[in-house]
N, C-alpha and C positions, 0 to 999 in steps of 0.2 A: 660388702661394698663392691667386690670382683665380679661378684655374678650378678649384680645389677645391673655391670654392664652390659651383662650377655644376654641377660632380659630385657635390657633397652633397643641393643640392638635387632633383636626377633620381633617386639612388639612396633619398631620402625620399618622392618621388612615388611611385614604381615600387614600393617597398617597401608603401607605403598602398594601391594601388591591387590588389596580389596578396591580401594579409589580408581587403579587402572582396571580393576577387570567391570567396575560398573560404566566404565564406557573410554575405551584406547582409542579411540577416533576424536576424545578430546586432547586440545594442546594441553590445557587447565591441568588434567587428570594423566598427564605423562610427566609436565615439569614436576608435579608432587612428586610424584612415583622417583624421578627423578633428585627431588631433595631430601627423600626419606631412604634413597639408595646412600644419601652423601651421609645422614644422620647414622644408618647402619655400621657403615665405613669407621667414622669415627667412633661408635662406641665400641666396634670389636678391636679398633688398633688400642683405645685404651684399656680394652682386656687384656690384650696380649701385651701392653705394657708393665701392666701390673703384674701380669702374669711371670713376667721372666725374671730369673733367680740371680744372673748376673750380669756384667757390665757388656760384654759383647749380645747377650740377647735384647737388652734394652736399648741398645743402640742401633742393634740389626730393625727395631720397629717401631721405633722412634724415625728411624727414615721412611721405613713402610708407610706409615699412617701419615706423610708429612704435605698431604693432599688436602688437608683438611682449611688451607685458603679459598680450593675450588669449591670443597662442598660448601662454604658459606657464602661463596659467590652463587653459586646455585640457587641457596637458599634466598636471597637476596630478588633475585632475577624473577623468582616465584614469588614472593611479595609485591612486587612493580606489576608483576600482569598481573594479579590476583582480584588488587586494588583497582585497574585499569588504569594507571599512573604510566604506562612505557606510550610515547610517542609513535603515532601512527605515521609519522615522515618518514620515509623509507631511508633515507639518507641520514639522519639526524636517529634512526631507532641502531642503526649499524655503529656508528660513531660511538653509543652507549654502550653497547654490547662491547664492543672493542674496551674502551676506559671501563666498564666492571672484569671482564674475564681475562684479560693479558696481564693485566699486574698478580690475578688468581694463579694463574700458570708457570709466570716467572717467580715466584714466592713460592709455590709447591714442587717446583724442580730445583730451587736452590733447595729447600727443606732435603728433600730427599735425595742430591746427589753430595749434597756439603754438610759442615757443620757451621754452618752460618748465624744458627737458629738457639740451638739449646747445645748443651754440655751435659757428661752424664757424671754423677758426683756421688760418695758414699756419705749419707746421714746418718752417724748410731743413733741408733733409736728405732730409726725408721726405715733401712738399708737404701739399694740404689734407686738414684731419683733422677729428673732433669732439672736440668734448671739453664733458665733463660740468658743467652748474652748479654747483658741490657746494653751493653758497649757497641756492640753489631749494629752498622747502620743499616743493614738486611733487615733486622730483626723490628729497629724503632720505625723503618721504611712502610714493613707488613703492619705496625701498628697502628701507623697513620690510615693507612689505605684502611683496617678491619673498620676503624671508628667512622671511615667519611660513608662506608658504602652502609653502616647500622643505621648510620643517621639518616641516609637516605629511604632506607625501610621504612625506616619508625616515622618517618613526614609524610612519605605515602601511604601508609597506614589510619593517619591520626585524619587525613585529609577524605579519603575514603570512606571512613566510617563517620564524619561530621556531617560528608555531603549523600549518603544513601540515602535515595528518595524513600523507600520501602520500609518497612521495619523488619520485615524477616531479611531482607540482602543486608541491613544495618546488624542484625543480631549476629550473624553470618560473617562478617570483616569486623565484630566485635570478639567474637570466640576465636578464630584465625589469627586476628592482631595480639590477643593476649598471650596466645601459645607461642607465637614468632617472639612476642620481645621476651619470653621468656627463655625460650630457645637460644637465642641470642647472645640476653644477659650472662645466662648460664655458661655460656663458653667464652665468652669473654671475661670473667672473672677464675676461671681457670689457665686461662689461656696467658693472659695478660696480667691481672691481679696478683692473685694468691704468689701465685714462684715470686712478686717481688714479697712480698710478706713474708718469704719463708715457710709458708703451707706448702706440702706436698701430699695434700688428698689424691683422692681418684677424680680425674676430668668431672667437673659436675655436669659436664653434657647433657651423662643419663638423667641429670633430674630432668632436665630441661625437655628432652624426647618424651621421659613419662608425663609431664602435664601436657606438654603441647598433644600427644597421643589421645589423651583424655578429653581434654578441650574439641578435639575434631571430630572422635567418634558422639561427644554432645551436641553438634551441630550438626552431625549427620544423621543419627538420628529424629531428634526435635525440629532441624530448619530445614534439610534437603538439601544440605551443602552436597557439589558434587554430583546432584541429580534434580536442580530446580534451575541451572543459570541455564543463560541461551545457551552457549557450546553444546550443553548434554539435551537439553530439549530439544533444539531445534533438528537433529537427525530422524532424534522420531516423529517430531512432525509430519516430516518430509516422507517418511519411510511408509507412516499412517493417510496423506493425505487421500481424499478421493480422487481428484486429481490428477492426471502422469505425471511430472518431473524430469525433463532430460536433460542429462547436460551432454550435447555435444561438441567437440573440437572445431576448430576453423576449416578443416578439410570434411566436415559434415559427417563424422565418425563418435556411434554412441559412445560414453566415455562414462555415464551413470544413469539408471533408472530405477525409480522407484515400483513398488507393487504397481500400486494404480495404472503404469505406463504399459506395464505388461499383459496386464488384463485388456487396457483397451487396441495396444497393436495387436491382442490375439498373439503373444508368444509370452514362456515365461522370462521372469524379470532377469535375471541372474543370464538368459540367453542374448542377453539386447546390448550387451558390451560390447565393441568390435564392428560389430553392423555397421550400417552404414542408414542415415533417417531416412534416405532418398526411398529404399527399399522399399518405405512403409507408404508413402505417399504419393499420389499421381505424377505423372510425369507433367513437368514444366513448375511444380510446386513450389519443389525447394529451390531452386531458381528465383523462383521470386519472392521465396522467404527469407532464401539470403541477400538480395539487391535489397529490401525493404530495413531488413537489422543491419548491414553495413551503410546503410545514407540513414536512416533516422534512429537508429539506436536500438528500436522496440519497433514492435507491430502487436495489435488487439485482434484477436476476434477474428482470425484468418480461416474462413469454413470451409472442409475439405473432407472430400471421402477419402477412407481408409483404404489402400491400394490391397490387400491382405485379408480382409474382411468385407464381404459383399454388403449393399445394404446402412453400413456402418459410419455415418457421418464424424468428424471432427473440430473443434474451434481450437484453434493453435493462437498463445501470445508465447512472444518471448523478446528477451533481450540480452544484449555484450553483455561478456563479463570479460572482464579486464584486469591483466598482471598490475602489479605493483610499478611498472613504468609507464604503463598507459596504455600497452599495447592488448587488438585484440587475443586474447586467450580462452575464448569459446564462445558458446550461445546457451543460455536455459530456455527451453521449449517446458512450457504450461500446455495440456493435450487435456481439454472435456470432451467427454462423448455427450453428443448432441443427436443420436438419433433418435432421440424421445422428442426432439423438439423441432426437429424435423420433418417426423411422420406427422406430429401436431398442427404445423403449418402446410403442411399438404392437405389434410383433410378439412384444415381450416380456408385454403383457399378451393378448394372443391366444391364445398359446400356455401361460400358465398357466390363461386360464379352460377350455382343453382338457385338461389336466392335471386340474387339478380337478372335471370334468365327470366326467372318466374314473376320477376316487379317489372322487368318490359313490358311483359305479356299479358300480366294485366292494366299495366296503364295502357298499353296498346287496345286492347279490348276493349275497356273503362272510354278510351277517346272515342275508338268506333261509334259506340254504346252513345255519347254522349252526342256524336254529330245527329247523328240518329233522330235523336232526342228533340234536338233543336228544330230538324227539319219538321217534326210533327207540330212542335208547339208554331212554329210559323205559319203550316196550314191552317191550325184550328185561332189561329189570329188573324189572318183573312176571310174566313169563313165565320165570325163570330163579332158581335157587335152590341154584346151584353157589356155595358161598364163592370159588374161583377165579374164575370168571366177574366176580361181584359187585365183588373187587378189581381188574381188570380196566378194570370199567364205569368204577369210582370215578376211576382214571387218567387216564381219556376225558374223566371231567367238566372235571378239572383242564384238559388242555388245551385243551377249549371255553371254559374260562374264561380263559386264558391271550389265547385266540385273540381273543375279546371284548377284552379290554385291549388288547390291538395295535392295535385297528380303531378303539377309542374313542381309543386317544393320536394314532391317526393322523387324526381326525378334531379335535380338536384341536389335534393342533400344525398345521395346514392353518390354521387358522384366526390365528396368532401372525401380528402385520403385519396382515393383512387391511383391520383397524380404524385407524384414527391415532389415536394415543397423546393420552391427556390427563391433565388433573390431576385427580388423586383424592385423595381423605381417607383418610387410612392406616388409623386406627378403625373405618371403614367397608368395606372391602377385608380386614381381619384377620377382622372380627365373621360376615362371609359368608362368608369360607373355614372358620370354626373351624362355623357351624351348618349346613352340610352335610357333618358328620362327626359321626355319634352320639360321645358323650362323656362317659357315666353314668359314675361313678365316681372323676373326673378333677377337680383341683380346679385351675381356670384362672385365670390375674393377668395383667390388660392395663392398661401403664401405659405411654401414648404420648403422646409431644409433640403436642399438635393443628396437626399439619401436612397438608400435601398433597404426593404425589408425582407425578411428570409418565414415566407409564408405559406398558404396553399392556392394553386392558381385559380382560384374561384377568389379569391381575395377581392377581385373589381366586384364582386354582388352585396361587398359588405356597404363600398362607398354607395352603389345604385340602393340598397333596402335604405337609409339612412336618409340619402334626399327625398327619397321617394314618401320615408315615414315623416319627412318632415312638410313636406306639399299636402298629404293626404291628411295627416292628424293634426298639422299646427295651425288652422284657421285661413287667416288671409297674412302669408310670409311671403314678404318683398323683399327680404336678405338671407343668402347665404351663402358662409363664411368658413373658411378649410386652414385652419392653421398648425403650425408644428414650435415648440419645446422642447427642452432637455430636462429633464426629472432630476431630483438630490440624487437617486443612487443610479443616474448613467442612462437610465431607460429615455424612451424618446414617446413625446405624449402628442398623439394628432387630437385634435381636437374639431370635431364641428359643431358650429352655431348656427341658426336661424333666430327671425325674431317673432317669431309665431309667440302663440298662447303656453308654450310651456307642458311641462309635463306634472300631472300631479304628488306629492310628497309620499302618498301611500302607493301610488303605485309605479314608483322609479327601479323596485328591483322586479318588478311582476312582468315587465313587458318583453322582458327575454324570455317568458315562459311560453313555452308551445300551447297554443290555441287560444292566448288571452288579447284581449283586443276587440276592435269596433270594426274589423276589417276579419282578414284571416287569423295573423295573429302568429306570421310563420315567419316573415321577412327577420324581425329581431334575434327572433330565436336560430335561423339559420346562420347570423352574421357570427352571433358569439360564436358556434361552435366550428365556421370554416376557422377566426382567429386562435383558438384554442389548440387547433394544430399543431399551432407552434409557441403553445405557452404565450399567447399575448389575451390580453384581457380587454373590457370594453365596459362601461355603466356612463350612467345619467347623470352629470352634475348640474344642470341646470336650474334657477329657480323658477317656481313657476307664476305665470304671468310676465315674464320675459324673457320667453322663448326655451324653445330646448338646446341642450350642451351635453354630446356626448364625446368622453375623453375615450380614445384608445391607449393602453401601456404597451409598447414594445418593451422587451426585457434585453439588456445591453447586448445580449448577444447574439438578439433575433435583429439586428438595425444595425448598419454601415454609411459612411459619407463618399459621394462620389466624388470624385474634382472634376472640377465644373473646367472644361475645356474653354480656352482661351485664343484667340486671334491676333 
């Protein structure tokens, strides 16, 4: 029974000491290490108790071992985080920690500088033993305190493994809780129990270390206790990510870096401690990388060359990180290298200003070409007075004019993008598309929200294609009508009517298509895709035979309300 316990206590060492070396940068896996150093404790002081042959060595380590309130305070402390039961209130986790480990302290300094606690007494039969004061208000004091803070365990415990979302993190505070209250039981039924019964076994402790032993190395095997929570994954995330990773100080001084970081500032990682971030980036950078995370917290997508590496672009986010009183206590820089995307966008704007060089130059030419054109067919219509001929010519004109609309749609949809999208006034943007279309006869109603939409500045060619499609293809339309709505989910719906002939049911989604139509066939299709810019959409609801009705959706976040200025 002796040297069990000296196998309890190795197999409690050896157990603490495997959990810290699979990752000492966890708290998780130091508080163990730490409760398995308290477990060790106690089963060698109950060796050496047993061990000793008389009344003065039993007594000399009966004080020795009389720490064993802090080791189950310990063990205690490591159940509450285990569970995630300890309060994240800074104020309110301190107060805790104070009410579990000072009554641990005063109780294990009485144990070992007094005899407060136990007595040491000869049993024939069974030689020298302790045995408990029960008289000692020390003793029923420690009593009280072992049972409130077990209780408190075993609540944390039982609540932990009820509410695991997971079933392996459940398996995991299932194996862990049965080894604790075993733990537990078992020294509290020697501790407290048995000496009032008159038993003077050996500490059951060691039973209690050998299952709970048992029970952990089954979890750590089978569930990745110890090598599957955040704490232990998450360094290697970080360690692995492609990513850089820095953390630096308030004074702009590296303080941690990952591989990734050192790869992309071109130094190794382990050398970027102490530096300074300024080093690595353009001068006036971190200046404005730190004005941006001290007024809004974070910044995205900050693109920068690499001061240190030629060639070598960067996108920098980061954000505070903050002590537990609120204050700041550093920055995380996130660091992608982006010279892939970079040189991407270079060659991708090179090769469209040569595209576009090259669609001047032939619409340029294609115009020349076509004035050309005209001036002949004008001679040989003065000169010619054949009615077949004449019909003929007429056919020609048609497709010079044809030809001209191809070359103007394609000189503006060249232009869709070009601009960056801003916010406009809807009233403003209708009123200039509607008076570069004659309109005599036409009686118009504009009744719009005074809002703004966030568009592309060709936006006035959507309202002009619109009346224009509705004078040219709705018959004989004597109204039209510009109004505006709010949508169920926030969007804002302009809506225009005429009361023309309508548009047909088969072909209400056809007429956005490039070339379809009685005309060109290009106006529609240019309108959706200046809108599309910015995520706003456009179709036909009209019925037909009374007139057409196209709805535009603004999406809530492309549409604003002005306030309308008052006198």
């Amino acid at each position: 029974m002796i040297l069990t316990c000296l196998l309890s206590a190795f197999v409690s060492l050896a157990l603490g000491v495997y959990v810290l070396a699979k990752n000492s940068q966890s708290r998780l896996n130091r508080l163990f290490f730490a409760m398995m150093i308290g477990a060790t404790y106690w089963a060698l002081g109950e060796y050496h108790l047993w061990s000793a042959g008389n009344a003065d060595g039993l007594s000399l380590w009966l004080h020795a071992s009389a720490f064993w309130p802090l080791a189950t305070a310990v063990c205690v402390y490591f159940i509450i985080t285990f569970t995630g039961r300890w309060p994240k209130d800074h104020a309110l986790s301190w107060a805790l920690r104070a009410l579990l480990f000072l009554p641990a302290v005063f109780f294990s300094l009485a144990g070992a500088l007094t005899d407060a606690f136990f007595s040491v007494e000869y049993i024939p039969g069974t030689g020298w033993v302790y045995v408990p004061i029960l008289s000692s208000s020390v003793y029923l004091a420690s009593g009280i305190y072992m049972i409130l803070i077990m209780l408190w365990a075993t609540g944390a415990t039982m609540i932990a493994w009820q509410r695991a979302e997971q079933e392996m993190t459940r398996r995991q505070n299932g194996l862990v809780c049965v080894g604790l209250v075993c733990l537990i039981v078992c020294g509290a039924l020697s501790a407290m129990l048995f000496p009032r019964m008159g038993i003077y076994l050996p500490n059951l402790i060691f039973v209690g270390s050998m299952i709970f032993a048992i029970l952990i190395v089954s979890a750590i095997r089978q569930y990745g206790l110890f090598s599957m929570s955040p704490e232990t994954v998450v360094p290697e995330i970080l360690r692995t990510l492609p990513e850089g990773v820095i953390l630096v100080n308030p004074a702009g001084k590296i303080i941690v870096a990952n591989l990734a970081a050192g790869k992309i500032l071109g130094v190794p990682a382990e050398d970027l401690p102490g530096q300074t971030i300024a080093s690595f980036l353009p001068a006036g950078v971190c200046a404005t990388l730190r004005s941006a995370l001290l007024e809004k917290g974070s910044v995205t997508d900050l693109e920068v060359g690499l001061a240190r590496r030629s060639c070598t672009f960067g996108s920098i986010a980061g954000t505070q990180v903050r002590d537990p009183y609120g204050r700041i206590a550093g920055f995380v820089l996130i660091i992608r290298d982006i010279s892939d995307r970079k040189a991407a966008e270079v060659s991708l704007k090179l090769a469209n200003e040569k595209i576009s060089i090259l669609s001047q130059m032939t619409r340029h030419d294609v115009g020349n070409l076509l004035t050309a054109l005209s001036g002949y067919l004008d001679l040989v219509r003065e000169k010619n007075t054949d009615p077949g001929i004449v019909a003929y010519l007429a056919s020609a004109d048609g497709v010079m004019e044809k030809i001209s609309r191809h070359l103007q749609f394609s000189r503006e949809y060249q232009e869709i993008g070009s601009h960056e999208p801003a916010w406009q006034p809807l009233e403003s943007l209708i009123e200039r598309g509607i008076a570069a279309f004659p309109h005599e006869g036409i009686a118009l109603t504009v009744h719009v929200d005074p809002v703004e939409i966030y568009t592309d500045p060709l936006a006035f060619k959507v309202m002009y294609n619109l009346f224009e499609n509705a004078i040219r293809h709705g018959g004989h339309v004597t109204r039209f009508e510009v109004s505006t709505k709010t949508g169920p989910d926030g969007s804002l719906v302009i809506v225009f009517e005429d009361d023309g002939k309508g548009i047909k049911t088969g072909e209400k989604s056809r007429i956005f298509e490039f070339g379809y139509g009685s005309h060109t066939g290009i106006g529609l299709s240019l309108s959706r895709d200046i809108l599309l810019m910015t995520g706003i959409t456009i179709a036909e609801t009209g019925e037909p035979g009374n007139g057409a009705r196209f709805e535009i959706q603004v999406p809530p976040a492309a549409w604003r309300s002005v306030r309308v200025r008052t006198w």
